[in-house]
C-alpha positions as CSV (number, residue, x, y, z in Angstrom):
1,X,-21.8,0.3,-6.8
2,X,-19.3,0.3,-3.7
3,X,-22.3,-1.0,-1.7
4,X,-23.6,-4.0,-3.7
5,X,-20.7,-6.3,-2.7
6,X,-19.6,-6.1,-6.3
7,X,-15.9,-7.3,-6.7
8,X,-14.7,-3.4,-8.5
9,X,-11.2,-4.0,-9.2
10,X,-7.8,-5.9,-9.0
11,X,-4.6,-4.1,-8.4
12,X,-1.4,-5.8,-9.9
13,X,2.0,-4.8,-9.4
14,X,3.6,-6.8,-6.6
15,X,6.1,-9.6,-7.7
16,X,5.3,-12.2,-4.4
17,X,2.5,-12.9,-1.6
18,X,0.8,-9.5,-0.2
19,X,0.6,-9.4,3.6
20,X,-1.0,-6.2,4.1
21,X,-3.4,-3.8,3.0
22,X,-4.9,-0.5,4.2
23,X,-6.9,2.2,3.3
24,X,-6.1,6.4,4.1
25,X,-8.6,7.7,6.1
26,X,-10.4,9.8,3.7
27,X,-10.5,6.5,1.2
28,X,-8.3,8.1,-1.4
29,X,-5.5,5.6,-1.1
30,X,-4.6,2.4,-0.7
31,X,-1.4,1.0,0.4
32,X,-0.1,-2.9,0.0
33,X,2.6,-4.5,1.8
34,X,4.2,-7.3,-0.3
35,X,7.2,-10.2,0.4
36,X,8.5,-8.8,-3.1
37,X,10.4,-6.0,-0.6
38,X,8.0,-3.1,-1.7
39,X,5.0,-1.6,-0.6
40,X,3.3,0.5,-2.9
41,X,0.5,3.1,-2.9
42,X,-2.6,3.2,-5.1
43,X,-5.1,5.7,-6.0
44,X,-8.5,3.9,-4.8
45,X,-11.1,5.2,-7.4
46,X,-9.1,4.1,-10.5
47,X,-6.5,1.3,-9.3
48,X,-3.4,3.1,-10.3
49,X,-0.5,2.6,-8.9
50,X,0.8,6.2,-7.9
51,X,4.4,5.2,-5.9
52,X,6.5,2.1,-5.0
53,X,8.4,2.5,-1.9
54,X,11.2,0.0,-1.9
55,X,12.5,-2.0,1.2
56,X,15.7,-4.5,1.7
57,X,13.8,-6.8,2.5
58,X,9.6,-8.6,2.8
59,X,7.5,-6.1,3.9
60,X,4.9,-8.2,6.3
61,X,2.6,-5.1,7.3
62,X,1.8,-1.5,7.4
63,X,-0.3,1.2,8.1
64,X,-1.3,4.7,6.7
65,X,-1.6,7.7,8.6
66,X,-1.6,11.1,7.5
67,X,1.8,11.7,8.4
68,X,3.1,8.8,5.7
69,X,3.4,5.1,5.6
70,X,5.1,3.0,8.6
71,X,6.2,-0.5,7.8
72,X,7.7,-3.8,9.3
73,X,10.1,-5.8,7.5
74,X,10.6,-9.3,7.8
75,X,14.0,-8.5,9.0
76,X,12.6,-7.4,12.8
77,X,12.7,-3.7,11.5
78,X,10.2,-0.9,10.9
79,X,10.3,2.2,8.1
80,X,8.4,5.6,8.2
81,X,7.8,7.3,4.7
82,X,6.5,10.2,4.4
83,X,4.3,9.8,1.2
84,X,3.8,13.7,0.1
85,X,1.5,14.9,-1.9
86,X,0.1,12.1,-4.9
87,X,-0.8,12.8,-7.6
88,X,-3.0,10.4,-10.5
């Protein structure tokens, strides 16, 4: 199905406008960056939402490595996460 162009799911769980979204590299996860101050991580295949990592402020954007998750802040800053093992 991934290859017909078929909309597969909608992830809900952020409170304001999402700025950000990326994939892992072996397309396990997804992460979302969100002006509600969180980013969260999702298992891809299913949609569920697997860890919400909280921030003082909007998170504007992010990327996903296999070290963690780094993140920049509305507030001029960046945060590394390490992420650990996920389970879901």
């Amino acid at each position: 199905k991934s290859n017909t162009g078929e909309h597969v799911r909608t992830l809900k769980g952020h409170d304001d406008y999402v700025y950000g979204v990326a994939f892992s590299a072996d397309g396990q996860l997804i992460v979302s960056a969100s002006m509600d101050g969180t980013a969260r991580v999702w298992k891809a295949s299913t949609g569920q939402g697997l860890r919400s990592l909280p921030h003082t402020d909007g998170v504007n954007g992010l990327a996903l490595s296999s070290y963690g998750v780094i993140s920049g802040l509305r507030d001029c800053t960046l945060h590394l996460w390490t992420i650990g093992p996920l389970h879901g």
